[in-house]
C-alpha positions in Angstrom: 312.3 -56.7 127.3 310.8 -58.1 123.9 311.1 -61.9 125.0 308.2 -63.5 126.8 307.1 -67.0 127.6 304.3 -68.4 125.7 301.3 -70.5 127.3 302.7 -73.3 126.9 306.2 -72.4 127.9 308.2 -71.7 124.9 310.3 -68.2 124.4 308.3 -65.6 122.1 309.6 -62.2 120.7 306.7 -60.0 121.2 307.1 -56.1 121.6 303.5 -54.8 122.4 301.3 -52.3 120.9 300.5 -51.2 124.7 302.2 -48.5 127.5 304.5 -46.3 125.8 303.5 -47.4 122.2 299.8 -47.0 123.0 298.2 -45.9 119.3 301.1 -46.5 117.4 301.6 -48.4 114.1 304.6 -49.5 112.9 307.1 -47.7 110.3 305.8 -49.0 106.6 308.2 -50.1 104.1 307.6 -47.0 101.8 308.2 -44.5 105.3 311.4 -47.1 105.7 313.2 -46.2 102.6 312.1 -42.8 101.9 314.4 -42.3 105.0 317.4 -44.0 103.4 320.2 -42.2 102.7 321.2 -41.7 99.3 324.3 -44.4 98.9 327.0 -41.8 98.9 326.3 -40.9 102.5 324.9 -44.1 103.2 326.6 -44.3 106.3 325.9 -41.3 108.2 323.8 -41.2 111.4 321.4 -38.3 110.3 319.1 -38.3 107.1 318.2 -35.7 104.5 315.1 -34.9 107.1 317.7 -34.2 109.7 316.4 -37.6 111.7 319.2 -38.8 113.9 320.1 -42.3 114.1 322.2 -44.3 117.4 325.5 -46.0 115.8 324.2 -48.9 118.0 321.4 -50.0 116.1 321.5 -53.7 114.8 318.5 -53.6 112.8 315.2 -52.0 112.1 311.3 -53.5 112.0 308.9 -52.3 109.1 305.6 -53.6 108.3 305.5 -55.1 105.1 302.4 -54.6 102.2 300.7 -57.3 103.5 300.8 -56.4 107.0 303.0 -58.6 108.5 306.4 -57.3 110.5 309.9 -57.9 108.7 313.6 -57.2 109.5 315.9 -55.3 108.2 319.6 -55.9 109.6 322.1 -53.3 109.6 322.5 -49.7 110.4 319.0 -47.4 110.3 319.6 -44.9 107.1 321.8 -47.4 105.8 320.8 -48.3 102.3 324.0 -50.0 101.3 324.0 -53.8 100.1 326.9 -56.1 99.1 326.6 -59.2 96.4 329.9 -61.1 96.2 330.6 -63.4 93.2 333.6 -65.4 92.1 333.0 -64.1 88.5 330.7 -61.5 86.6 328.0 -63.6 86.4 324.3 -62.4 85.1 322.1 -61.5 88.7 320.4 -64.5 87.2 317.8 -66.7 90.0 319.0 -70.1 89.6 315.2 -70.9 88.9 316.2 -69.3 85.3 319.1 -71.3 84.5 317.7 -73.7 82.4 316.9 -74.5 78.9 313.6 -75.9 79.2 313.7 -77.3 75.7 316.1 -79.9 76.0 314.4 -83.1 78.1 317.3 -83.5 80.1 317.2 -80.1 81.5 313.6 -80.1 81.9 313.9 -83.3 83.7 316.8 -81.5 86.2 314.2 -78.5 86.6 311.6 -80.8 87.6 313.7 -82.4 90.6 315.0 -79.5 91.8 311.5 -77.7 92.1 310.2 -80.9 93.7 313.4 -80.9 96.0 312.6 -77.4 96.7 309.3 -78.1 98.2 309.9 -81.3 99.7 312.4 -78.9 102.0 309.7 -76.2 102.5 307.1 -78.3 103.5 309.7 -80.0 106.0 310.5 -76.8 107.5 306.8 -75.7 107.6 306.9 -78.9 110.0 308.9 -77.6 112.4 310.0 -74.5 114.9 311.8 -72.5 112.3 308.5 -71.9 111.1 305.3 -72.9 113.9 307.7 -70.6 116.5 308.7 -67.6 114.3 305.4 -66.6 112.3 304.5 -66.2 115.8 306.8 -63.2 116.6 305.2 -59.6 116.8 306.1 -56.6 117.0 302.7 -53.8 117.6 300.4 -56.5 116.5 302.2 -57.5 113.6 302.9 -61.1 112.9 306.7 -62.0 111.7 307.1 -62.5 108.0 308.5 -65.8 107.4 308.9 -66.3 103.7 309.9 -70.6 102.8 311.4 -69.1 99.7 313.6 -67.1 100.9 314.8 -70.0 103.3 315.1 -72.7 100.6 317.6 -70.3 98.7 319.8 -70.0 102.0 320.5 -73.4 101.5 321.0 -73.7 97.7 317.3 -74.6 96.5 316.3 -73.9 93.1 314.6 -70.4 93.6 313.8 -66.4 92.1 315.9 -65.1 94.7 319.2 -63.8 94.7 321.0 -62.7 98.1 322.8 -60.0 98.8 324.4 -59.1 102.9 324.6 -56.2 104.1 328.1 -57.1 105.7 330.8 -56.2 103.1 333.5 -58.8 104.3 330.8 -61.0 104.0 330.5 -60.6 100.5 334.3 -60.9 100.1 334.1 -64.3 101.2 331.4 -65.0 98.5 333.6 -63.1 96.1 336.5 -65.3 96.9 335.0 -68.5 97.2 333.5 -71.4 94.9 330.6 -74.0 95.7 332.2 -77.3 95.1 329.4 -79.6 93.3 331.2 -82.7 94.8 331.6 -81.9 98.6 328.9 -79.3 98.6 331.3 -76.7 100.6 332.7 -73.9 99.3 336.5 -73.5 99.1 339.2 -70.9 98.2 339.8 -69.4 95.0 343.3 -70.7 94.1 343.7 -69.6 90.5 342.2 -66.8 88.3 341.9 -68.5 84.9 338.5 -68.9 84.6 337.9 -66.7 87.8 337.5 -63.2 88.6 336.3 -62.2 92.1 333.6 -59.3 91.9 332.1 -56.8 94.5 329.1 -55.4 93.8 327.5 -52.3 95.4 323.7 -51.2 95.6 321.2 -49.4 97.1 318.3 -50.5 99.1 316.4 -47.0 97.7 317.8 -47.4 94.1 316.6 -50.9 94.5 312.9 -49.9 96.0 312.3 -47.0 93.5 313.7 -47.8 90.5 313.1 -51.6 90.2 310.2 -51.9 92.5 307.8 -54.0 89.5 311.2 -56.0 89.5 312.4 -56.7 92.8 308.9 -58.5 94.2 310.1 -58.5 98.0 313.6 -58.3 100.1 313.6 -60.3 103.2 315.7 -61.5 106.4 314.8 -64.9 107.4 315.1 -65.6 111.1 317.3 -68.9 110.6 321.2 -68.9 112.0 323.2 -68.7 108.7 321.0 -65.7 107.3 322.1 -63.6 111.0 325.7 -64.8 110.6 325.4 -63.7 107.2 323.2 -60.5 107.7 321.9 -61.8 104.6 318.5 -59.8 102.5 316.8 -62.0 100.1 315.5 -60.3 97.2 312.3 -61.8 94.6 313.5 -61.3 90.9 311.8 -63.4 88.4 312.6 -61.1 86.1 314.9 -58.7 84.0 317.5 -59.4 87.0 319.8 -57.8 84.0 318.3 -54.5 84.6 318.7 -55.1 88.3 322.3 -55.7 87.8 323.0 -52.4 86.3 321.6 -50.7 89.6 324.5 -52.2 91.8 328.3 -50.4 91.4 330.6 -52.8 89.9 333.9 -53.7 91.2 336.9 -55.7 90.0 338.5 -57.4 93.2 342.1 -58.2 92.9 343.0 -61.9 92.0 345.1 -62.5 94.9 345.4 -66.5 96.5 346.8 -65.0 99.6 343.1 -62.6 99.9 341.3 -65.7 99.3 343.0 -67.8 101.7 342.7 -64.9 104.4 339.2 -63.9 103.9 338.5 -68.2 103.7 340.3 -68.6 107.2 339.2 -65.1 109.2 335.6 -66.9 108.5 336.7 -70.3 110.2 336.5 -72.1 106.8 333.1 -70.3 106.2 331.9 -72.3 109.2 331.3 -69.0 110.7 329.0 -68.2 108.1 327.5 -71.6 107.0 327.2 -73.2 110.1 325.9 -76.3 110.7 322.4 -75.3 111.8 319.2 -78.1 111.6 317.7 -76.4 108.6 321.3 -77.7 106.7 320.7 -81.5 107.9 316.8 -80.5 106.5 318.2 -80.0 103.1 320.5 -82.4 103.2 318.1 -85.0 104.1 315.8 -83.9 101.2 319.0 -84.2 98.9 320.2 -87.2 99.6 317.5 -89.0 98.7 316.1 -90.4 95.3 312.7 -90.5 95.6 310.3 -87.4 94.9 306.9 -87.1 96.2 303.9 -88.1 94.3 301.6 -85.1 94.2 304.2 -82.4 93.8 305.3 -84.6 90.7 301.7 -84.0 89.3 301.7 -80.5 90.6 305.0 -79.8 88.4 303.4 -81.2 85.5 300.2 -78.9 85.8 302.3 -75.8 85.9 304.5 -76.5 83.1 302.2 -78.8 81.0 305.2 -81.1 80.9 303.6 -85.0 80.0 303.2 -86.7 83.1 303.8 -89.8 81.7 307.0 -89.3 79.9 308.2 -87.5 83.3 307.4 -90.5 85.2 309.0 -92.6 83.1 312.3 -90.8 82.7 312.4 -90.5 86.7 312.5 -94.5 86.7 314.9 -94.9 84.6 317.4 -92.4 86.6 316.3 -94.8 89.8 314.0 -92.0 91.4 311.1 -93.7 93.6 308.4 -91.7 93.5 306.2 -92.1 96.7 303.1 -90.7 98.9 305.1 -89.8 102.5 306.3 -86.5 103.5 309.3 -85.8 105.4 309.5 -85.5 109.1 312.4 -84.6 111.3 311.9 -86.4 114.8 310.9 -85.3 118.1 314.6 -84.6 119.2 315.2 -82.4 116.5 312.2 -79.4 117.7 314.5 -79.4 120.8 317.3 -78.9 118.8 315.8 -76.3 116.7 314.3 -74.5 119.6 317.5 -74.3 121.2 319.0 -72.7 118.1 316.1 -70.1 118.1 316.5 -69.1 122.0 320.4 -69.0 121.8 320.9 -67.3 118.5 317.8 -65.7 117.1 315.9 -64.4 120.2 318.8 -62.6 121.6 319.6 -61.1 117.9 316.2 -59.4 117.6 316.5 -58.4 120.9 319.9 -56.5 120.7 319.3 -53.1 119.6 316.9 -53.5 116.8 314.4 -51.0 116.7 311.1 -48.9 115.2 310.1 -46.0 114.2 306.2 -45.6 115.7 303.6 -44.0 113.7 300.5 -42.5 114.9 297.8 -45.0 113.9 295.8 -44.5 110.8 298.7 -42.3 109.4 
């Protein structure tokens, strides 16, 4: 049983480096996906070394470069990764989709960077993050990466997301973020849409792009499980990256759309209504931008200061010195979230491959 109680009472996830897993280390990321299959076989329950896999297994932990312990959802050799998209769009991080030159875009860059880090540093404030960084797994401390999170729920960001559930990326293929009500909906015409699947591999994406693809991570937060969602770092040539994933042309069919909306609930199923959503929302929904990551912006772009501030008054933004805090009712919200949906998910069959220490 990985889940212990704390010190001071709250649930951990904590499998120890002690009894049977005495001088063991866990599985690095480089052991990880040398085991992958290759993505013709991807999902067969023995590798090229003749390793044999349970078709039970959820998930796997590796240790990451810098030490920490990560997840990996899905089945063990299983290299295969979905990306659904209601057109052939570039694999283009929405932090790229600008053209800094013009003032007005710069000015839309600006507030959604700021808007991004308002929401990290209001998550950094609660259990999402004070309770998960403290899961471990052989001494390892989780990986809990705010980037990762604040493109989950639509944040400016380098990542792009790909699941390793296909009907999951059906839905994504057959769906559209509507600006004005901020859900997504059902494709119901294919003028200007055409729903795309696209197909890669975890080891084409780890040995061929690996000065490309900066990380890949699964963020212990409720829509990232429902969505068995990997978040992978590309701040760069993402076109490249594109060309590594299997391209297919989904057929434009209102009654697939309309199926694959409904079997997920309305994409409730997938986007539910976690605290982390009212988080972003309550970052959103408000016009005023704090003060020092208005001068840290600047810095890092060597955009005028001045002129900025100026152009946010005159679009009604209040610039001010508070950060955001959710209140004391809403840790035991969140906490409840954690020990009815993410405890019991790392605990359900996810497993590691030990490695003698200093191997």
């Amino acid at each position: 049983m990985a889940i212990v109680k704390n010190g001071d009472g709250c649930l951990n996830f904590c499998i120890k480096a002690e009894d049977k897993f005495s001088g063991l280390s866990l599985q690095s990321i480089d052991d990880y996906v040398y085991l992958l299959n290759d993505l013709d076989y991807g999902t067969a329950l023995i590798n090229r070394e003749g390793t044999i896999t349970s078709p039970d297994v959820q998930g796997v932990f590796i240790k990451k470069k810098d030490g920490r312990f990560a997840v990996i959802p899905g089945q063990e050799f299983n290299p295969v990764v979905f990306r659904g998209q209601c057109n052939d769009y570039p694999f283009m991080p929405s932090s790229k989709r600008y053209e800094l030159f013009d003032p007005n875009e710069r000015i839309r860059h600006s507030v959604e960077w700021i808007k991004k880090n308002e929401f990290i540093r209001l998550i950094k404030t609660t259990p999402y993050y004070n309770r998960t960084k403290e899961f471990e797994v052989l001494s390892h401390k989780y990986e809990y990466n705010t980037e990762a999170i604040a493109k989950q729920y639509n944040f400016v960001s380098d990542n792009i997301d790909v699941t390793r559930n296909l009907m999951v990326a059906y839905f994504f293929a057959y769906t559209y973020y509507d600006e004005k009500t901020g859900e997504r909906k059902p494709l119901e015409g294919f003028d200007y849409n055409s729903p795309m699947l696209y197909i890669g591999s975890l080891r084409d994406l780890y040995y061929k792009a690996q000065s490309t693809v900066k990380d890949l991570s699964f963020q212990a937060i409720v829509a990232a499980k429902a969505q068995q969602t990997l978040s992978l770092n590309i701040p760069e040539n993402w076109d490249y990256v594109k060309t590594l994933f299997r391209k297919i042309e989904l057929p434009k069919d209102t009654r697939i759309a309309k199926n694959v909306y409904e079997q997920f609930d309305c994409g409730r199923r997938l986007l539910p209504p976690d605290y982390a959503s009212k988080c972003a929302k309550l970052v959103n929904d408000y016009n005023t931008l704090q003060d020092d990551l208005v001068a840290e912006y600047c810095e890092m772009t060597k955009t005028n200061e001045v002129w900025l501030r100026e152009e946010y008054e005159k679009l009604g933004y209040e610039i001010v010195k508070q950060e955001w805090n959710v209140p004391e009712a809403a840790h035991n919200i969140i906490n409840k979230e954690i020990d009815d949906y993410i405890l019991p998910y790392l605990n359900s069959n996810f497993i590691f491959r030990g490695v003698k220490q200093g191997q």
